[in-house]
N, C-alpha and C positions, 0 to 999 in steps of 0.2 A: 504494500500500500504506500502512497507516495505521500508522506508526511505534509509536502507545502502544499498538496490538495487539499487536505485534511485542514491544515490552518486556514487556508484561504477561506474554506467554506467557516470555521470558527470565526471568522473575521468580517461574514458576511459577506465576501468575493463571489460566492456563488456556490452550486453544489457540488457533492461529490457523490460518489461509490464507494460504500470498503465495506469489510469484514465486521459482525456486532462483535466480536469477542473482541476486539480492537476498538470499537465505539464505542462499547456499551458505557462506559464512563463518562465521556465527552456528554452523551442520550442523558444518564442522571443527571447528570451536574446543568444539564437543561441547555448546553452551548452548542448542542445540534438538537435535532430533531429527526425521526421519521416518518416521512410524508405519507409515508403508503404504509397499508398493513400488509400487505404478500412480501414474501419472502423468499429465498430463492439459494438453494443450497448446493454450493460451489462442489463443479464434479473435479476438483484438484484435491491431493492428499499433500501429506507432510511425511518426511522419514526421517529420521535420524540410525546414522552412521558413526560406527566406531571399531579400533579394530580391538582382537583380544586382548592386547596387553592395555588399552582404556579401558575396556569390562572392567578388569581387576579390580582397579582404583578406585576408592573411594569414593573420593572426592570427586570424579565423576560419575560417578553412579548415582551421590547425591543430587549431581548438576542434573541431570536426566531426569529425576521422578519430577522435578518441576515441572519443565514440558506435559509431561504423560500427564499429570495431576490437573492439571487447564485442559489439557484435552479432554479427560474423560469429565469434568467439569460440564465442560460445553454441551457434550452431546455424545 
């Protein structure tokens, strides 16, 4: 998502497109809005990559549940 769309439209520039899981903040806090109730769910995925010896790690492993943990959040 292209951040200076995203401010423009907070700035009242005009509109934009993105992602709620990336809006939905902006939506509470009332500095955007959405116009339409239909929805429309994106056929792109996400992966994450790593090789065995980042498995191991901790401190990766910790860095990773976050992602997972918003994902499954979401939906």
């Amino acid at each position: 998502m292209n951040v200076q769309l995203i401010q423009a439209a907070v700035s009242g520039q005009g509109v934009a497109l993105g992602r709620l899981p990336l809006l939905n903040d902006l939506i509470a806090q009332r500095k955007l809005v959405a116009p339409f109730k239909k929805r429309v769910v994106s056929p792109r995925s996400y992966y994450l990559f790593l090789s065995d010896a980042s498995r191991k790690k901790p401190k990766v492993r910790e860095f990773l549940s976050w992602p997972i943990a918003e994902a499954n959040a979401v939906g």
